[in-house]
C-alpha positions as CSV (number, residue, x, y, z in Angstrom):
1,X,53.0,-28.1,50.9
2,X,49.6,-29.3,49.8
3,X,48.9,-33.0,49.5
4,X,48.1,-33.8,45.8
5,X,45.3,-36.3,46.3
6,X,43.9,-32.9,48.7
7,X,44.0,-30.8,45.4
8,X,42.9,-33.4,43.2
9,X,40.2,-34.4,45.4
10,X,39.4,-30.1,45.7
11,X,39.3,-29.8,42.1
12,X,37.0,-32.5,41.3
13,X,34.4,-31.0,44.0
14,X,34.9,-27.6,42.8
15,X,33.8,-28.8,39.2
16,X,30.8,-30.7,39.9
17,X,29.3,-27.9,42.4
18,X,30.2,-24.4,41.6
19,X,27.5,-23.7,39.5
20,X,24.9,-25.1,42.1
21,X,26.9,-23.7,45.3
22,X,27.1,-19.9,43.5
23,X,22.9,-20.4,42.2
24,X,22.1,-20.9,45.7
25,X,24.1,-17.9,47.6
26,X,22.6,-15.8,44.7
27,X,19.2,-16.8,45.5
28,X,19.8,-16.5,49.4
29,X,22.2,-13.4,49.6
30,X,21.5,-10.2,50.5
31,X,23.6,-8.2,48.8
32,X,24.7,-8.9,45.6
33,X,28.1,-7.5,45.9
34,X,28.8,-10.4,48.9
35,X,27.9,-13.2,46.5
36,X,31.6,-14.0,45.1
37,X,33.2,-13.4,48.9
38,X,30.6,-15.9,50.3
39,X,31.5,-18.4,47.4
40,X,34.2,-18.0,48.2
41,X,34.7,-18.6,51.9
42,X,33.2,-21.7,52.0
43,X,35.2,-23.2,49.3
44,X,38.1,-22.1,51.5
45,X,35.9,-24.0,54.3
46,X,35.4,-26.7,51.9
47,X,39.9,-27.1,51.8
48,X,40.3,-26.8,55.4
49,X,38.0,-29.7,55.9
50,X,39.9,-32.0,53.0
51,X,43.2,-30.9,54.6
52,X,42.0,-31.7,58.2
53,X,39.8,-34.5,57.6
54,X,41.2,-36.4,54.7
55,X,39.7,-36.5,51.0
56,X,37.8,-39.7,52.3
57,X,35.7,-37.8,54.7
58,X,33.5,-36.2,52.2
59,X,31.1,-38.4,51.0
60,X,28.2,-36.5,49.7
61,X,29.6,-33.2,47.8
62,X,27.0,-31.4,47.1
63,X,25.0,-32.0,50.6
64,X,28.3,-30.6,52.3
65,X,29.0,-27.7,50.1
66,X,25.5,-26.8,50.8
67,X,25.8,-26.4,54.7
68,X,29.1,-24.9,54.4
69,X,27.0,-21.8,52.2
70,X,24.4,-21.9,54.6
71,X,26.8,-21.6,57.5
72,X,28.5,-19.2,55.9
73,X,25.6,-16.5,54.9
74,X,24.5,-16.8,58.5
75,X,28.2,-16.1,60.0
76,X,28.9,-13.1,57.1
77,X,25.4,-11.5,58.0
78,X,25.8,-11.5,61.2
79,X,29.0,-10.3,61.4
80,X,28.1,-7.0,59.2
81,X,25.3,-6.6,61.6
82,X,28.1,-6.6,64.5
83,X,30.1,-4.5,62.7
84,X,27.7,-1.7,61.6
85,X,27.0,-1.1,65.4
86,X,30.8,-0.1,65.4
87,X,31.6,1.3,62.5
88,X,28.4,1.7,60.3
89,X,29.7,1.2,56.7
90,X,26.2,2.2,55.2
91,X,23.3,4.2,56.9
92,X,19.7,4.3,55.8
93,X,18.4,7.6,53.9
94,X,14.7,9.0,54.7
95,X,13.1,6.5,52.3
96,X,15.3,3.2,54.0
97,X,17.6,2.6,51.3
98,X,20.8,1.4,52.1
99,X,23.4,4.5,51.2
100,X,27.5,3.2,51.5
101,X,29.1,5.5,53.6
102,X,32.7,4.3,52.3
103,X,33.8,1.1,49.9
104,X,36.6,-1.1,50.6
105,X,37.3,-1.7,47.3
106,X,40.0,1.1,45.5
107,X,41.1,1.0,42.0
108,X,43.7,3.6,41.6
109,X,46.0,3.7,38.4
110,X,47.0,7.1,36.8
111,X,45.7,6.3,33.3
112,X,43.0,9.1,31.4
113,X,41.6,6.1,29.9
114,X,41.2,4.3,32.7
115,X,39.7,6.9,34.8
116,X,37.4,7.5,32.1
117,X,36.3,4.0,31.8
118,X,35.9,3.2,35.7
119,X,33.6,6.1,36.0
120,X,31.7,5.5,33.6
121,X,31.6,1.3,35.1
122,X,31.2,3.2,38.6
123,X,28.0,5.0,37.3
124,X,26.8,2.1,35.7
125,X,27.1,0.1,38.6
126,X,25.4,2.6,41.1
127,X,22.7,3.0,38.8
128,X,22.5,-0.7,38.5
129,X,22.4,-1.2,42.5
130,X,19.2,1.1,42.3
131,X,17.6,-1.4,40.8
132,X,15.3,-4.2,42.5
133,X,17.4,-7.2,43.9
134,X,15.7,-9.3,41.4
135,X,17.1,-7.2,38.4
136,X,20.3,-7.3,40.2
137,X,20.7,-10.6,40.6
138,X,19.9,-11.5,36.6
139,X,22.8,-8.9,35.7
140,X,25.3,-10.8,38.4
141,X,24.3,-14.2,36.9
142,X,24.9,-13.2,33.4
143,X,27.5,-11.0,33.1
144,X,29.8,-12.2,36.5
145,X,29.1,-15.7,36.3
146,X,28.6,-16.4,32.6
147,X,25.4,-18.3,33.1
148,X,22.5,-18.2,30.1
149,X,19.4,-16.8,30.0
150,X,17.5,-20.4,31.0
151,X,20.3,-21.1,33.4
152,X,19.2,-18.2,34.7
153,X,15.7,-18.9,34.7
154,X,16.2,-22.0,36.5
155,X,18.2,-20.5,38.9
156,X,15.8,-18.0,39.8
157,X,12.6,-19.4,39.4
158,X,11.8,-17.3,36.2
159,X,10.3,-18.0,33.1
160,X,13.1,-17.1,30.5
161,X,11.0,-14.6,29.0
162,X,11.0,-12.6,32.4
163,X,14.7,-12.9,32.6
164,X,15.2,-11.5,29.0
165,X,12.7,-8.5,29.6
166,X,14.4,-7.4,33.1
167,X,18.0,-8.1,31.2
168,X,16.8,-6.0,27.8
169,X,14.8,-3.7,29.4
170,X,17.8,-2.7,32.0
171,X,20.3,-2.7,29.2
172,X,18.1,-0.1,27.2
173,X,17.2,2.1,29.9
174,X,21.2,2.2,30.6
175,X,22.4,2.8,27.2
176,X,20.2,5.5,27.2
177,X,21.5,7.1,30.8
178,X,25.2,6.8,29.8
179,X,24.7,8.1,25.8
C-alpha cells in the first residue's frame, strides 16, 4: 500500500513539471514515438525515489525531474542501440532512413469500422513519420500533448508563425493524400 503523503507529495510534482519535463524529452528525443515512454519512466523514477527516500528528500523539483529525463534518454538510447545489434527492429534503406522492420504495438479488434479507421490513422501516421523531425515534433506537441501554438513555439524555439506554417501546411498536404 502506498503512503498518502508519497502520492500527495507525487501529485503535486507531477503538476508543477509535466509540461516542462515532456518540452524537454521532445526537444532532446530522438524518436518521436519514445517521447511518452521516456516521460514516462522517469516519473516512475521520480515514485521510486519518494517511496525510498521519503517526500522530504526532494527539494528542488524541477532540477530533479530534469536529471532523471536526462538519465533516462541516455539509458533508453543506449539500450536500443544494444538491442538492435541482437535483434535489429529497424534497418537503414539505401538513402539511410530508418525503415521498422516489425512494431510492438498491435491493435486488433474485429470491427469494419475500426479497421477502416486505423488504416487510414496508420497511413496518416507513416506518412507523417516521413516528415522532418521538426514537423514531427510540432504535430506530437499539439495534437498528443494538447499544447498551443505559442506553447509550442516556446518549446521549440520557433517563432509562432513557423509553427502554424509547418502545422497548416502538413495538414493540407495530408487532407489532400487521404481525400
Amino acid at each position: 500500500m502506498s503512503d498518502p503523503n508519497i502520492l500527495s507529495r507525487f501529485n503535486e510534482i507531477y503538476d508543477s513539471t509535466y509540461k516542462e519535463v515532456l518540452s524537454f524529452v521532445t526537444v532532446k528525443c530522438r524518436n518521436t514515438a519514445d517521447i511518452k515512454d521516456i516521460v514516462q519512466e522517469t516519473y516512475l523514477e521520480l515514485y521510486r525515489v519518494l517511496s525510498k527516500r521519503g517526500v522530504d528528500y526532494v527539494r528542488h523539483d524541477k532540477a530533479l525531474l530534469m536529471t532523471l529525463a536526462k538519465r533516462k534518454l541516455s539509458r533508453y538510447y543506449s539500450f536500443l542501440n544494444r538491442l538492435r545489434i541482437f535483434s535489429p527492429m529497424v534497418t537503414a534503406n539505401d538513402d539511410g532512413d530508418e525503415i521498422v522492420l516489425f512494431d510492438l504495438e498491435a491493435d486488433s479488434f474485429s470491427t469494419e469500422d475500426f479497421v477502416i479507421n486505423h488504416m487510414i490513422i496508420d497511413t496518416a501516421r507513416q506518412w507523417i513519420k516521413q516528415k522532418p523531425e521538426d514537423v514531427k515534433r510540432v504535430f506530437y506537441l499539439f495534437y498528443d500533448v494538447d499544447l498551443t501554438i505559442p506553447e509550442i513555439a516556446k518549446t521549440l524555439s520557433l517563432t509562432e508563425s513557423g509553427v502554424k506554417n509547418k502545422l497548416y501546411r502538413t495538414l493540407k498536404e495530408l487532407r489532400e493524400l487521404l481525400k
